[in-house]
C-alpha positions in Angstrom: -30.4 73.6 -116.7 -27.6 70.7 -116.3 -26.9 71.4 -112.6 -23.5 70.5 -110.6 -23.6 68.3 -107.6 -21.2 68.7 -104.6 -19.0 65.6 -103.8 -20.9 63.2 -101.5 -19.2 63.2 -98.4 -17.2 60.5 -97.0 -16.3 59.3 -93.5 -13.2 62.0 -91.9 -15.1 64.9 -94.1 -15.6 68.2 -92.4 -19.2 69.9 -92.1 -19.5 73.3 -90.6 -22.4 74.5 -88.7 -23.4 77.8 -88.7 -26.6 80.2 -88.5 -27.9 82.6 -91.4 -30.9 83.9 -89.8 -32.2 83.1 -85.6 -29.8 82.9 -83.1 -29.2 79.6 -81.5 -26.7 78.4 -78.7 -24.2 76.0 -78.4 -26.2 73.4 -76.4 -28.9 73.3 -79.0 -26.4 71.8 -81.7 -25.3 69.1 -79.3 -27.5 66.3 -81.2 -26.3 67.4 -84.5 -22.8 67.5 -83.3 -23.3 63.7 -81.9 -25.2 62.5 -84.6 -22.5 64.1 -87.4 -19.7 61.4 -85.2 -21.5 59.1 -85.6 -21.9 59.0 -89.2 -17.8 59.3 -88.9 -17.7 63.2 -89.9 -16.0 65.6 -88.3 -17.2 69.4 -87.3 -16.3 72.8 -87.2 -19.0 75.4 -85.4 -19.0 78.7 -86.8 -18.4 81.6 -85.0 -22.3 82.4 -85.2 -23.3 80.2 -83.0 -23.8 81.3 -79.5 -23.8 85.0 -80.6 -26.8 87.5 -80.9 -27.7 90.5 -82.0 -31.7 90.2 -81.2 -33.2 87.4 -82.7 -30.7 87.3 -85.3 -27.1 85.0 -84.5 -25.3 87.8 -84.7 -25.1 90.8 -87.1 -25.6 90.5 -90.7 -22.1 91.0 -91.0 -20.8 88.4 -88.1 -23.3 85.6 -90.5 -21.8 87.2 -94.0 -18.5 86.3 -92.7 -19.4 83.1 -90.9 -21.0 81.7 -94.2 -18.3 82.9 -96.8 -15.5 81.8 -94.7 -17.2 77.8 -94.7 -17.6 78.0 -98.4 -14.1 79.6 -99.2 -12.8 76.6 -97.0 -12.2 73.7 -99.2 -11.5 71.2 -96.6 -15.0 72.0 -95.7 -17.7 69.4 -97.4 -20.5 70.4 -96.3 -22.1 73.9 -94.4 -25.3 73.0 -92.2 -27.7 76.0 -91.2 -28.2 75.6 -87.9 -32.0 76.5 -87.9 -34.4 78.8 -89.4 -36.8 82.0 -88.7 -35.6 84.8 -90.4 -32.8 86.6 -92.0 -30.9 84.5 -94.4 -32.2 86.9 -97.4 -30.4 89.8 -95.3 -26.7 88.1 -96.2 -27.7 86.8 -99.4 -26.7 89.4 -101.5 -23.4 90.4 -99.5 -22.6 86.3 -100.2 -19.1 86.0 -102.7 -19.9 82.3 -104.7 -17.0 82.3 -106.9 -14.8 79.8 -104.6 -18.0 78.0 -104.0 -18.6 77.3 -107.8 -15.1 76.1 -108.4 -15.5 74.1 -105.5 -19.1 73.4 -104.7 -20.4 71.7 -101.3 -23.3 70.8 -99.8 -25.8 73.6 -98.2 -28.6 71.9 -96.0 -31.3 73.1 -94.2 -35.4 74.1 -95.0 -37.7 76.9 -94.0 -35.4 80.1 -94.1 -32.6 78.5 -95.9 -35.0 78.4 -99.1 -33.6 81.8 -100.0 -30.6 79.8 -100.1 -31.5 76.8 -102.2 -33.0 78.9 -104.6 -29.9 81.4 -104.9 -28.0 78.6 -105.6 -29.8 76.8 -107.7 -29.7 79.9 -109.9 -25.8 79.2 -110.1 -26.0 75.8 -111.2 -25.3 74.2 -107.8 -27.8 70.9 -106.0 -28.7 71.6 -102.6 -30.4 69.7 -100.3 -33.9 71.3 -98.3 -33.7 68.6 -95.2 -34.0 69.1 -91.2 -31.6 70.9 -89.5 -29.6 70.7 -85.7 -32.2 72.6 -84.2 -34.7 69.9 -85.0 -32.1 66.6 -84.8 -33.6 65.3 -81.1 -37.1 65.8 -82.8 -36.4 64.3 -86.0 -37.7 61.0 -87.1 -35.0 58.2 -87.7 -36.6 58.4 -91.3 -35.5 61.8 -91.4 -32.2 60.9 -90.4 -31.5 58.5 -92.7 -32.5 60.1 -95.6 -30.1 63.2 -94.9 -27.6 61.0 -94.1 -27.8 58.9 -97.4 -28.2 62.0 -99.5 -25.2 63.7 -98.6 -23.4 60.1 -98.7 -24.6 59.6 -102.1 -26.5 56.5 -101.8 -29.8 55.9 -103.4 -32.8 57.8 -102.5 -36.3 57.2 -103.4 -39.1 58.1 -101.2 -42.7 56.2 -101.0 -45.3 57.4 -99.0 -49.5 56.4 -98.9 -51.7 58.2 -101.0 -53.5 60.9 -100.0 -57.3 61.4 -101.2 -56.9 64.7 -102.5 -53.7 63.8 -105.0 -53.9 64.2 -108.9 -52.6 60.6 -110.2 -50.2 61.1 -113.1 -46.3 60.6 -113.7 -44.0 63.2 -114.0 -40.1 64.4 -114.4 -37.8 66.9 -113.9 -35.7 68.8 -112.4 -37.0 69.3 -108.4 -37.0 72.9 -106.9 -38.8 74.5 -104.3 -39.1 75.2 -100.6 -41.1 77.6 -97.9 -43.6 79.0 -99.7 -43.6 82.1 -97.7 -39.7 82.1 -98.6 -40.8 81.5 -102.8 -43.3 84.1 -102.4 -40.7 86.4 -101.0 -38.3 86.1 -103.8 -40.4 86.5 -106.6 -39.0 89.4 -108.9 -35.8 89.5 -107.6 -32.3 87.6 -108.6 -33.2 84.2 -106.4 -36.5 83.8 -107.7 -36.1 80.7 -109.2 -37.5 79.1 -112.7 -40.4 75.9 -112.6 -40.5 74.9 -116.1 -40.2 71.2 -117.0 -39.7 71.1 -113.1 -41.0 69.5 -110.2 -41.9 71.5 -107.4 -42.1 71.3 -104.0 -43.7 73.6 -101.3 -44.1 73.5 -97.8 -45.4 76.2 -95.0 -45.8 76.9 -90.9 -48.2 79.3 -89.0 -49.3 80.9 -92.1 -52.9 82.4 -92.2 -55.3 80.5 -95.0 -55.9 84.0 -97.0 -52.1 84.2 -97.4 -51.6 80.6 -98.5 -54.5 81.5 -101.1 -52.6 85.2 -102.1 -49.3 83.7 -102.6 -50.3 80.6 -104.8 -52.5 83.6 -106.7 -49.0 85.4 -107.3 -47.0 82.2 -108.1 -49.8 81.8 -110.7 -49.1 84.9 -112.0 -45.7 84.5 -113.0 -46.2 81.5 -114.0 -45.0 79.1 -111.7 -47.7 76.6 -112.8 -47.9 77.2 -116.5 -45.2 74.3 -117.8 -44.8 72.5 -114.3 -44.3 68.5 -114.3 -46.0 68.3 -111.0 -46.2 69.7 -107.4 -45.0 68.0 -104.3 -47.0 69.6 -101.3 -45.1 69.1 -98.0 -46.4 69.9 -94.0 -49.2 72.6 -94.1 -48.1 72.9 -90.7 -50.5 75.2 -87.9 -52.4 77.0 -90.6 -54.6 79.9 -89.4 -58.2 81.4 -90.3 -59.9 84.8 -89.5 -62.8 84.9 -87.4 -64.4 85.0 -90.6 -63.5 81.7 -91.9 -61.7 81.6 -95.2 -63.9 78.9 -96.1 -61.4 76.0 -97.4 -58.6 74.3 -96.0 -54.5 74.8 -97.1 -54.9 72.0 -99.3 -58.4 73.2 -101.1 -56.7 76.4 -101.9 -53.7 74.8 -104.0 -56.3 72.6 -105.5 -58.1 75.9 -106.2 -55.2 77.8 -107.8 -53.9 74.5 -110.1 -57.7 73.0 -111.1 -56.9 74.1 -114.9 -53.7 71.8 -114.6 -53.4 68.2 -115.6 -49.9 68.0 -113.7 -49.2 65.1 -110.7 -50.1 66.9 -107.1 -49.7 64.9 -103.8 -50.4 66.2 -100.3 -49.0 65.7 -97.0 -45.7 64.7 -98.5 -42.9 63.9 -95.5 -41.0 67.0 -95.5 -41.2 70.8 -94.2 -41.7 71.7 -90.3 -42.9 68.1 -89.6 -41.3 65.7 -87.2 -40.7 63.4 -90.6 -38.4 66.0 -92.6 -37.1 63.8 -95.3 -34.1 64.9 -97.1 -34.7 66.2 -100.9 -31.8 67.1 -103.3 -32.8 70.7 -105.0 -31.4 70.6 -108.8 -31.6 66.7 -109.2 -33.9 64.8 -111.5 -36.5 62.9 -110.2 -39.5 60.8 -111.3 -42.7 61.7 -109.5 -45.2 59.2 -109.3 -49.1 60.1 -107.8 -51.1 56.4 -108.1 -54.0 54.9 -106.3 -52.2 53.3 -103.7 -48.9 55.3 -103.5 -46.8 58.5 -104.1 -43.0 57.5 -105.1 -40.1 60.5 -105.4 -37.3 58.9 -107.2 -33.9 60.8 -107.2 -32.6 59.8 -110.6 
């Protein structure tokens, strides 16, 4: 699939910050907000933020109409979720994309926001899975940079040390991915999105080990794995075991569910609920290299 990427923002652009799923107040933006001016951008807060309706920002239909009216703006570049938790599958459907494919921007955000990416990647659009304003005074400047030179256009390539549980090999493709628990989620329905010839990524929080082994059982079953050009595993961040133990770690269960596979796998990859979210571009090409003394993600 030849997908469509949004105009790399330029200095005077206007990104819009807004919440699909947990609530979040005004003050916790204040970062983003600083950090936006001083990349020379300019900001528009949505009317989600500061409202609630539980733990959601506001009703399904306050974040349907926060979210349509940023992407049926076109002086709006950009629309940053402000943070994660739950809730951005409620608005999905509801969602009208037909301005946003005649005029595509940038969506950004990880976790929750993966019901996003993938939606979208389904229409054609790149997105990019990166860290968000609830997690900007956390963030690493590594982090930072990388967001800020996706959605600027510049050159991206990523090289981190090797981990001793990688599969060496080369691979390319198109990259996809996200939460895990958010991929799992999604599988049968209109978002689900398609691995093969891809690269994909994965990433998950304060999931119980069991789980992590029954969802990578059911993206093996629908073939997730069958014509994949490699995997990219993110932060297995705060897993959980029984009081029986499972009896392997995050990381031995994907090996587990993939062993028949000759595909490139790395571990502990920069990106997910870690304090080192790098930025990744959803839709693009990219070369994945697993070697001896490195792992490189090239954005082609």
């Amino acid at each position: 699939m030849n997908t469509k990427q949004p105009q790399s923002l330029q200095r005077g652009d206007l990104v819009a910050i807004v919440t699909t799923a947990r609530k979040i107040d005004r003050e916790d933006i204040q970062k983003a907000i600083e950090l936006l001016e001083n990349w020379g951008l300019n900001i528009v807060v949505g009317k989600t933020i500061g409202k609630a309706d539980h733990q959601f920002g506001g009703t399904d239909a306050d974040r349907i109409t926060d979210f349509q009216e940023a992407m049926n703006n076109d002086a709006i570049k950009a629309i940053w979720c402000a943070r994660g938790g739950y809730g951005t599958v409620r608005i999905i459907d509801a969602l009208d994309f037909s301005a946003f494919l005649k005029n595509p921007k940038w969506v950004v955000g990880f976790s929750d926001v993966t019901a996003l990416h993938s939606h979208i990647h389904n229409l054609g659009i790149r997105t990019i899975h990166g860290l968000m304003p609830i997690t900007v005074e956390s963030s690493t400047p590594e982090a930072l940079v990388s967001l800020e030179n996706t959605l600027f256009g510049n050159a991206v390539k990523h090289e981190v040390p090797c981990e001793s549980q990688n599969k060496y090999g080369i691979g390319k493709g198109e990259f996809v991915g996200g939460n895990l628990s958010m991929l799992y989620s999604l599988l049968g329905s209109k978002s689900a999105i398609k691995t093969d010839n891809k690269i994909l990524f994965i990433e998950d929080l304060d999931e119980y080990l069991y789980h992590v082994d029954r969802m990578m059982m059911n993206l093996k079953r629908n073939g997730y794995f069958d014509n994949l050009k490699g995997l990219v595993v993110g932060g297995m961040t705060k897993m959980n075991d029984n009081t029986i133990p499972f009896g392997k770690t995050a990381e031995e269960i994907i090996l587990d569910n993939i062993k028949e596979y000759d595909f490139p796998v790395c571990f502990n990859f920069p990106a997910g609920h870690v304090k080192d979210n790098r930025a990744l571009e959803f839709g693009r090409e990219v070369e994945f290299t697993v070697g001896k003394n490195n792992t490189t993600l090239k954005f082609l």
